[in-house]
C-alpha positions in Angstrom: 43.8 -23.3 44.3 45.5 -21.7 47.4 47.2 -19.0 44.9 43.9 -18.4 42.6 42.4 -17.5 46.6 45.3 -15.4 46.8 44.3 -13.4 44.0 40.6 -13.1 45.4 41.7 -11.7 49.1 43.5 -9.4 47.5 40.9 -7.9 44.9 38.7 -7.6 48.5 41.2 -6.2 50.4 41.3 -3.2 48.2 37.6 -3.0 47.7 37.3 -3.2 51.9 39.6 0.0 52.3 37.1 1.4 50.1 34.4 0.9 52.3 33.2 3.9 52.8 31.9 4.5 49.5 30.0 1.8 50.0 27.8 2.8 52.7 24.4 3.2 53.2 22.4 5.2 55.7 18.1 5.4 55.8 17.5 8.5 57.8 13.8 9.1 59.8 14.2 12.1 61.3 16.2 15.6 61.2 17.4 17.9 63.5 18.4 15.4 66.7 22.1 16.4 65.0 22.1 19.5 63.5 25.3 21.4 61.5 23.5 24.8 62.8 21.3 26.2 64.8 18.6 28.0 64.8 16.4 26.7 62.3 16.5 28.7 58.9 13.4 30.3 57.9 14.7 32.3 54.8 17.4 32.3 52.0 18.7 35.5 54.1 19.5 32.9 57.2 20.9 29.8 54.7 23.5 32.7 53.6 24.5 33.7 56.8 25.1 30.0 58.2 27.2 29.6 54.8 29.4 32.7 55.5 29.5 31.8 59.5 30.1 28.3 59.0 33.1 28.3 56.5 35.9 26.9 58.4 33.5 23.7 59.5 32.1 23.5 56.2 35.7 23.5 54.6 36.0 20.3 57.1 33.2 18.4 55.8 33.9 18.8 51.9 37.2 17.3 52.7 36.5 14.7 54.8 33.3 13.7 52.5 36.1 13.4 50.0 35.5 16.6 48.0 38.0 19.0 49.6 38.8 20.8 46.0 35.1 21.3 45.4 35.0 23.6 48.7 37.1 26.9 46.9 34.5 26.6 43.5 31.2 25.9 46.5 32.9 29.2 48.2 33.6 31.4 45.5 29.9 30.9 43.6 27.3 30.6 46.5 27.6 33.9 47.4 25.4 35.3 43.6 23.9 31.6 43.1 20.1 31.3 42.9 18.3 29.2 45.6 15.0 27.4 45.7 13.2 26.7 48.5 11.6 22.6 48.0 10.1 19.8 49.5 12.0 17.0 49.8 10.1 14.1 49.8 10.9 10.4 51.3 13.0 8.0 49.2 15.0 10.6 47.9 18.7 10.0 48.4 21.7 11.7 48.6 25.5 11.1 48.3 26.6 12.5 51.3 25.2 14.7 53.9 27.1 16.6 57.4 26.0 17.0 60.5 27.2 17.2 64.5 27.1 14.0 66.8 26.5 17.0 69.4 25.5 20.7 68.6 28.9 22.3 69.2 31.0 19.0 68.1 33.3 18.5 65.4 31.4 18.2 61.7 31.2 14.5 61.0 30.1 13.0 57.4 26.8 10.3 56.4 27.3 9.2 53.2 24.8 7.4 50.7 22.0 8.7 52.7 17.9 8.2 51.8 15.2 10.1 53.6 13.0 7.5 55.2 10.9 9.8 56.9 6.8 9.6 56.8 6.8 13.5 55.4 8.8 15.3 52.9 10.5 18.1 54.7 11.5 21.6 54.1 15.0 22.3 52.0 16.6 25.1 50.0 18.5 23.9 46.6 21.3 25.3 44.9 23.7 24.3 42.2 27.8 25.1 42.0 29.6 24.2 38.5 32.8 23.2 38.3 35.2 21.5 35.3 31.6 20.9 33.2 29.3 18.9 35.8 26.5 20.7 38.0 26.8 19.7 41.9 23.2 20.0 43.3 22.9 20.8 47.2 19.8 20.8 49.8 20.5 22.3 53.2 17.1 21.3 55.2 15.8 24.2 56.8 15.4 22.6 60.2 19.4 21.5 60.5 21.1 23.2 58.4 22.9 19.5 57.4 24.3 20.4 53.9 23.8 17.7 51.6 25.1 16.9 47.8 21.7 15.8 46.0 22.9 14.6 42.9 26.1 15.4 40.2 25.0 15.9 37.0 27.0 17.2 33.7 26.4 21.1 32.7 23.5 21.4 29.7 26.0 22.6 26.8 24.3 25.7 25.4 23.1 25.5 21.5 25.2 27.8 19.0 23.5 29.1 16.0 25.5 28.7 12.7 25.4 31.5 10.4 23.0 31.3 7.9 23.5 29.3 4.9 22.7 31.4 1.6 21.7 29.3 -1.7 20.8 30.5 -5.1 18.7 28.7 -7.6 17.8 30.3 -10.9 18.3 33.7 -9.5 16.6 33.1 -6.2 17.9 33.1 -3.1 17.0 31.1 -0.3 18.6 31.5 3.3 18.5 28.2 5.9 19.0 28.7 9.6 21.3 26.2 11.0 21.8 25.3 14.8 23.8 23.0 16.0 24.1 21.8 19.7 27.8 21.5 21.0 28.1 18.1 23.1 30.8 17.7 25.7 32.4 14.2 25.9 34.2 12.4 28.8 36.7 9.9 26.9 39.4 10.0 26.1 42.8 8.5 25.5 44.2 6.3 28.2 47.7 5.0 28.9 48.7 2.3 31.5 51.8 1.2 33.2 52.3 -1.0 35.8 54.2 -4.7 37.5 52.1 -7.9 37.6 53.3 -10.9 39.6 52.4 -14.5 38.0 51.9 -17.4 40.4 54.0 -19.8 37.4 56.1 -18.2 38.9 57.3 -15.0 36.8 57.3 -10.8 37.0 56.5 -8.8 34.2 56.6 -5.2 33.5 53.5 -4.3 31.4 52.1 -1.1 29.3 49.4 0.1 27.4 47.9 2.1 25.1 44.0 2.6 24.4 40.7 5.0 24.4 38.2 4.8 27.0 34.1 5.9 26.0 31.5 7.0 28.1 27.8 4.6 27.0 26.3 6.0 30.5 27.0 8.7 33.2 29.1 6.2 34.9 29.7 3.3 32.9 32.6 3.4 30.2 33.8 1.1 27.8 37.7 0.6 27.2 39.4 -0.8 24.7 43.8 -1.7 25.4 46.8 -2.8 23.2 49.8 -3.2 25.0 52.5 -5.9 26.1 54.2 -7.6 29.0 57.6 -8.4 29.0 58.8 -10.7 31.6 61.5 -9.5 33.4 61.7 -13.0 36.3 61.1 -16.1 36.3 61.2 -19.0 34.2 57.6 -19.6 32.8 55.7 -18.0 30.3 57.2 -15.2 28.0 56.5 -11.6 27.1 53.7 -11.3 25.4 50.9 -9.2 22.9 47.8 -8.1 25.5 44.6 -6.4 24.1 42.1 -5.8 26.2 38.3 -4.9 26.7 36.9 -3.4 29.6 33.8 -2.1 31.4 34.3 0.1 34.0 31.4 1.8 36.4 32.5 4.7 38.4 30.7 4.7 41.7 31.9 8.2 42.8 33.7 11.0 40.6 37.2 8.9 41.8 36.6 5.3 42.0 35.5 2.8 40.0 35.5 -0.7 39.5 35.3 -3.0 36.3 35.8 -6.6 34.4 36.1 -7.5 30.7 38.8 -9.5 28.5 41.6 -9.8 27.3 44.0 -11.5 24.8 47.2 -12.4 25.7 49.3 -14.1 22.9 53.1 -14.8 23.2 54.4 -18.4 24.0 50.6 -19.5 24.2 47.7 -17.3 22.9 44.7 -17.3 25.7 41.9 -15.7 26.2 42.1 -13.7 29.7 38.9 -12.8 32.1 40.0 -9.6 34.1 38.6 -7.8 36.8 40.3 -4.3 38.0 39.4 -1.4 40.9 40.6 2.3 40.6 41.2 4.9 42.9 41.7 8.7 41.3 45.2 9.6 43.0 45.5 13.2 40.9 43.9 15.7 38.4 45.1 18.5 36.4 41.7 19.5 35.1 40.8 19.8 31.9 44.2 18.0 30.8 44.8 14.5 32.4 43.9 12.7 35.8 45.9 9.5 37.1 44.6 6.6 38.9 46.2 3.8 40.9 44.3 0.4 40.0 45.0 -3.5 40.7 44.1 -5.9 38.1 44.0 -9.3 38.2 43.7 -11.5 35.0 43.1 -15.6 34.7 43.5 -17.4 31.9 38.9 -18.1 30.9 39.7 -22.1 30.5 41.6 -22.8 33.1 39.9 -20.3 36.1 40.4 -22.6 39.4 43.8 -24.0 38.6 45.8 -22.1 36.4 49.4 -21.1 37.4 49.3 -18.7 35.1 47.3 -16.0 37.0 48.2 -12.8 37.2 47.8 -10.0 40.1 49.2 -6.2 39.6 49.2 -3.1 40.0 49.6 -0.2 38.0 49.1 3.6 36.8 46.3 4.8 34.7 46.6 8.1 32.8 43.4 9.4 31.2 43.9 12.2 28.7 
């Protein structure tokens, strides 16, 4: 029991460092900590508090956690178009800077809804990179630049040249189109050192292909092994594993599913696992650092055979 607890702190105290991810702010009012000041009152001022701002705005992308979105934001706000809106209450956003005081360092809210009694006053723009669509509002009062919602970039439709059939003489010429869909999956490799309570250490890898169903929620299928390299209970073994994972931001995610582990006893597993996105190469591969923890499904409160590690992910 006190080992199967072990395995339970730990999962949390990974999830607690995350923290941040998971908070929540309802906001009622603007401008009692604004980014910048005066007050904009046309696309003309939002530009100039852009181009003014840089170095403090460079800040608060990284410390909101999206420091290598700043040179893409920098590069592509100068020509993109912006809308002036109303922004009305319940509408939430993933993160959004301001100043504690008006000449203070740039500090960071993040999962923030607008629980004001009005909508307010906001211009909207959009900056692409590596095929998703990063919407921003920058209320006109504050200047507090905000990131409104990520979304993927519509995929434009190609047109086929025509198709030319003859019957009997005749000719009849069909327009084709089709519409070119970007996918996020991909192939996935792990590798990574699990501890067993029994007690033994293994060494474990695997092999697999991981499929978007939602925006955020993607289904993973494994085959690997573990090969035990201490202890004296339990041997290597044949894993394959299923998995749901749900990606609360663009780098971490969190996720359960099972598992079959057969070697000197077959068993069914349950597993649960949290990610962290450590490094990209876009376009080509991104690696995560994840712990895992896997019981056997029959045996959850006592089993010595419980297993907490930690690993690589590679996603191709």
């Amino acid at each position: 029991m006190k080992k199967k607890l072990l395995l339970l702190v730990g999962v949390c105290l990974v999830m607690t460092c995350s923290s941040p991810a998971f908070a929540a702010v309802t906001l009622k009012h603007l401008g009692n900590h604004p980014f910048y000041r005066p007050a904009m009152t046309s696309e003309a001022d939002l530009r100039t508090m852009v181009k003014k701002q840089s170095t403090d705005l460079q800040t608060g992308f990284t410390n909101s956690g999206y420091a290598e979105l700043f040179p893409d934001f920098m590069a592509q706000f100068p020509t993109a178009k912006v809308e002036f809106i109303k922004v009305a209450p319940g509408e939430q956003f993933g993160w959004m800077l301001f100043r504690k005081k008006t000449s203070g360092p740039v500090s960071v809210l993040k999962d923030v809804t607008w629980g004001g009694k009005a909508s307010f006053d906001a211009y909207r723009f959009s900056i692409d990179k590596n095929g998703q669509r990063y919407e921003f509002i920058v209320p006109a009062i504050c200047g507090n630049l905000s990131l409104r919602n990520i979304s993927r970039i519509p995929q434009p439709v190609v047109p086929v040249a025509p198709v030319v059939i003859e019957d009997k003489g005749a000719q009849a010429k069909i327009a084709q189109t089709v519409t070119v869909d970007q996918h996020k999956g991909g192939p996935v490799a792990d590798i990574g050192f699990a501890y067993q309570f029994d007690p033994a250490s293994y060494v474990f890898a695997r092999g697999g292909y991981e499929f978007f169903l939602t925006e955020n929620l993607s289904a993973m299928g494994l085959v690997g092994g573990f090969a035990r390299v201490d202890g004296y209970d339990g041997g290597s073994a044949f894993t394959a594993d299923a998995l749901l994972n749900y990606y609360l931001t663009e780098k971490m995610f969190v996720g359960a599913g099972v598992g079959f582990w057969t070697g000197e006893d077959d068993n069914i597993d349950l597993i649960v696992n949290i990610g962290y996105l450590i490094y990209e190469k876009p376009g080509k591969m991104k690696t995560s650092l994840f712990v895992e923890g896997r019981c056997e499904a029959d045996d959850l409160i006592a089993s010595q055979a419980t297993r907490l590690g930690v690993g690589l992910r590679f996603q191709f």
